[in-house]
Every structure is written in C-alpha cells, then in structure tokens.
N, C-alpha and C positions, 0 to 999 in steps of 0.2 A: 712665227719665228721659232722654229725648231731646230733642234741642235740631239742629232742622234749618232751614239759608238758604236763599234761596231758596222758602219753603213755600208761597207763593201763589200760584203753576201751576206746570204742568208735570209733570217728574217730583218736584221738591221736595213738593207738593200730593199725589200719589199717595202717595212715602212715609209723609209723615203720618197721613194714611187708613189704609194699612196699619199699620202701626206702633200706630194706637192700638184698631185691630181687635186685634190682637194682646195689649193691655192697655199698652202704653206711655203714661207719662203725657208729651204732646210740645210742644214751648215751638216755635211755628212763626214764623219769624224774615225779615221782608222791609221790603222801603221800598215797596210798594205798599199802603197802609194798608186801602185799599177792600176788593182781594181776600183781603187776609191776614187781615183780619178774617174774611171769609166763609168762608173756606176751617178757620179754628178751630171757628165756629159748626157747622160740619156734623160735627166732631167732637163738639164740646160736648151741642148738639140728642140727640143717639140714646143719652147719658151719660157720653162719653168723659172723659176728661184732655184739657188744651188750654188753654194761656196764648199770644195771638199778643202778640208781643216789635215794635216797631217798629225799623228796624235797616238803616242803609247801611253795609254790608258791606267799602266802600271805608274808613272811619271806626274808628280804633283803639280810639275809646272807647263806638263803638255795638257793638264784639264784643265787647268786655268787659261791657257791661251786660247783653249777650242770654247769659251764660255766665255770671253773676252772680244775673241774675234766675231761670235754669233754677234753679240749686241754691236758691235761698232759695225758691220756688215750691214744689218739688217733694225737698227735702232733698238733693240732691246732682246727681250729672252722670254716666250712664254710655256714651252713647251720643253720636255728634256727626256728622252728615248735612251736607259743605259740598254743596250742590248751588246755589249762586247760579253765575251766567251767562249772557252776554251773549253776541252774537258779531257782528260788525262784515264784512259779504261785500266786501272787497277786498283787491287784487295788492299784495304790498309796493309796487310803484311806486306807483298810488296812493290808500293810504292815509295818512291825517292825522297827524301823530304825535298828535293831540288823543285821537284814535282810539283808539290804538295804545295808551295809557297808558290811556284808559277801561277799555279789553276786560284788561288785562293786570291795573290795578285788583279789579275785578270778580272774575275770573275766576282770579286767582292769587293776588294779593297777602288775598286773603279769607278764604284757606282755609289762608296764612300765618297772622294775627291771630287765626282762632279756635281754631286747634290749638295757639298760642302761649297762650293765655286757659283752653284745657283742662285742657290736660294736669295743671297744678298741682292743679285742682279734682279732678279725677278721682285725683289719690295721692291726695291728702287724705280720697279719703274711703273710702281702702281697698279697696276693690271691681275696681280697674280700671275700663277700658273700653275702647271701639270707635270707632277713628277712622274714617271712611269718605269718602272722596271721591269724589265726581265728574267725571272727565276727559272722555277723548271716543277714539273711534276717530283723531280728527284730534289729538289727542296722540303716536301712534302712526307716523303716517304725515304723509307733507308734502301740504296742502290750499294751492295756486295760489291758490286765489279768495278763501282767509282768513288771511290772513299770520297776523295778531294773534291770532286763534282757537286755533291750530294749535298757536303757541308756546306761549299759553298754557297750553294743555292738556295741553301736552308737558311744562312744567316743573310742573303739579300731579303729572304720573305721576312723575317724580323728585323731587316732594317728598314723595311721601307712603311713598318708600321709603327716605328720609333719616331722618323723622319715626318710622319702624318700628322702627331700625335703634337711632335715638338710645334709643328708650323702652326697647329690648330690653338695651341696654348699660349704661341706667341699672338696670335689674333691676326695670321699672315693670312689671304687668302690663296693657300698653294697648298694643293692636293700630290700626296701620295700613293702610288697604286702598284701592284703585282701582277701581271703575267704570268702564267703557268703552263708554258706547252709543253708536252710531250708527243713523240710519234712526229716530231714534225719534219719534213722531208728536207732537210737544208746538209750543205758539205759536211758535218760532222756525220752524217750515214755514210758516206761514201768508203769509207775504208772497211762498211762492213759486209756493205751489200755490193763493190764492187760492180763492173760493167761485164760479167762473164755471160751465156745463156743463161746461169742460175739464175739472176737478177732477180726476176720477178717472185720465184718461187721463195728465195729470201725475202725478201718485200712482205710477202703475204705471211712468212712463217713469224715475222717478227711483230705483226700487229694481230697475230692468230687471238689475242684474247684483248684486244682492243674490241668493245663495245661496237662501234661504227664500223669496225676490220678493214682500214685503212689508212694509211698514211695522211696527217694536217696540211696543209701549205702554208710558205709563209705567208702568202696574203691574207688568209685566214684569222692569222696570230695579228698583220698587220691592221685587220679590218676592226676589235679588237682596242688595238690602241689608239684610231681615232677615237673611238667612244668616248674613252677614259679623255682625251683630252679635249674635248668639245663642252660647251657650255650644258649641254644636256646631262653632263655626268657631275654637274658641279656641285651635287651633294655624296659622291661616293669618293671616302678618304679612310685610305687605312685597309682596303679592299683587296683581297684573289680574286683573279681571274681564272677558272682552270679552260684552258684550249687542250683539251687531250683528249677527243674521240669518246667520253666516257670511263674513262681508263681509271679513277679515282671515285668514282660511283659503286664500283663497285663489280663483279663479274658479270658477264653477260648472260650466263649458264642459269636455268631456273634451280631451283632448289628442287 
C-alpha cells in the first residue's frame, strides 16, 4: 500500500510501475490530471492495484486526502514515495522570490505535509513503514544556476533525517530515507536538450564528466526505492542514497 507524488512522469511514474510490478497496491498522486490518470491506467490495464488521487502537493488539505484515500482504498499506508518537484534554472540574483517560494512549495514544504499526514496513519495501523524521499545530487552540493533547487533539495536531505530520527525515538517502526539522483533522464531535461539533430551531442556534453558518461533512468532511481522499502532494508533509517553515475565520488580524470 503505496501512496506516491509526483506519479505522473518521471521518476514518480516509473516508481509506480515498478512498485505495482512488484504487487504493491499504488495511490498515484499529482495535479496533472491528464497524465496521472494515464499513468494509473497502465497500471490498472495488465491488472495492477492503482487509484490516481488528484492532489497539489503545495495544499495541506490535498496531502491529507491523498494519505486518507490511500488507507480507506487500500486498508491502510505502508509505503510513502515524496517524489513531486519542480526546479526553477536561476542565480539567486535573479530569481523571483514568486519563484523561490514556488520551487521551495513544491519541492520541500510537500514532502513536509505528507510525512506530517503519514506517519499517524502508518502507527495506527501497526505494520510500520517506509518513508522515502526524493532529493537531488543538488541537495548535496551548491548549484549556481538553481539557487531555489539546490536549497530545496538540501533541506528535504535534512528532513528526512529529522523525520528518521523523530520516529526512531518515538519507538515507531517507520523508516526514513533519501534519494539522490542526478543526470537523471526525466522531462526536467527536455527544455535543455531539446528534440533538434544536436540532441545527442548535448546529451553527451552534459554528462562529459559524469563518471559512468551517461544519462540515469528513472527505473534506475525507481529500482532504488524498492530497496528502501522492502523488509530487507529494515535496518537502514536516516540513510543517502546517491544514484548519479558517480558524479559525487568524485572526478573521473586520474590525478
């Protein structure tokens, strides 16, 4: 019983897929009604599990519904996927503050409200669970080009080790964990690599010093977040995940 943001591309979209490959029944939760519906049906079609949840992430009382509806759907919550995010490409000088609070919305204050929204459901109903988030290589490291990104991403990696921390001291058994992709091929490239002939030779110039010299997939990222939430991980809480080719290891170039 999974309940993932974001699920209507991307990597959100791939989890899903996996996850309900896997037998998880998955409540896929976004404000793009178009794709998130499609993105259920390809579950549902081959006889999956699969309720898509409508849900701005930014909205205290649309995580509450999408973390309400999971359990009443599907009898309870054990699983929880923030993967919503936006990212906004400018220098703190100048970005918007309109901006700034959008991408921070989104991308932080989201993965606030639904692990605020969880966690009670998840004692209640005895079992535990799996909190997992999505940050970013640029949580990690400082990104010039995306101020609002960067922090964002930075302050989900510190929350979700507050979040671990908190449950472990309550004596919950609910695990919190982080994700760290970068280089990962999902629609946030598209506006830079465009569909021109350059295509490819962009592609290539932009992972030129990625370690592995290639672009992730989301299945990759999604393959990943089974781990973290299967019984096999049930001693890792408070945990990075980095999925990035290498790219935080260090240069690929010998000295």
């Amino acid at each position: 019983r999974t309940l993932i943001t974001g699920a209507a591309s991307g990597i959100g979209r791939a989890v899903a897929r996996l996850f309900a490959r896997e037998g998880a029944a998955v409540v896929l939760a976004d404000c793009d009604i178009v794709k998130g519906q499609a993105a259920a049906r390809e579950i549902l079609e081959p006889g999956g599990r699969a309720l898509f949840v409508a849900c701005d992430v930014t909205r205290s009382e649309d995580c509450a519904r999408a973390v309400e509806q999971t359990a009443k759907a599907f009898g309870g919550l054990d699983v929880v996927l923030n993967c919503a995010g936006i990212i906004v490409r400018r220098s703190v000088v100048d970005l918007d503050e309109a901006d700034w609070d959008r991408v921070m919305n989104v991308n932080c204050k989201s993965v606030y409200l639904v692990s605020k929204f969880s966690i009670p459901v998840m004692q209640a109903g005895g079992r535990g669970g799996s909190i997992i988030n999505v940050s970013s290589r640029s949580g990690v490291v400082g990104i010039p080009a995306a101020a609002a990104y960067a922090s964002s991403k930075a302050a989900v990696r510190n929350h979700t080790k507050t979040v671990a921390l908190y449950c472990a001291e309550q004596g919950l058994p609910i695990r919190c964990n982080s994700i760290h992709p970068a280089a990962i091929l999902t629609p946030m490239w598209e506006p830079l690599l465009g569909d021109g002939p350059d295509r490819a030779q962009k592609m290539a110039a932009f992972v030129a010093d990625t370690p592995l010299r290639r672009f992730g997939t989301p299945e990759e990222v999604a393959a990943v977040a089974v781990l973290l939430a299967s019984d096999e991980a049930r001693y890792i809480t408070g945990a990075e995940l980095h999925v990035d080719g290498g790219i935080l290891a260090g240069s690929r170039r010998r000295a």
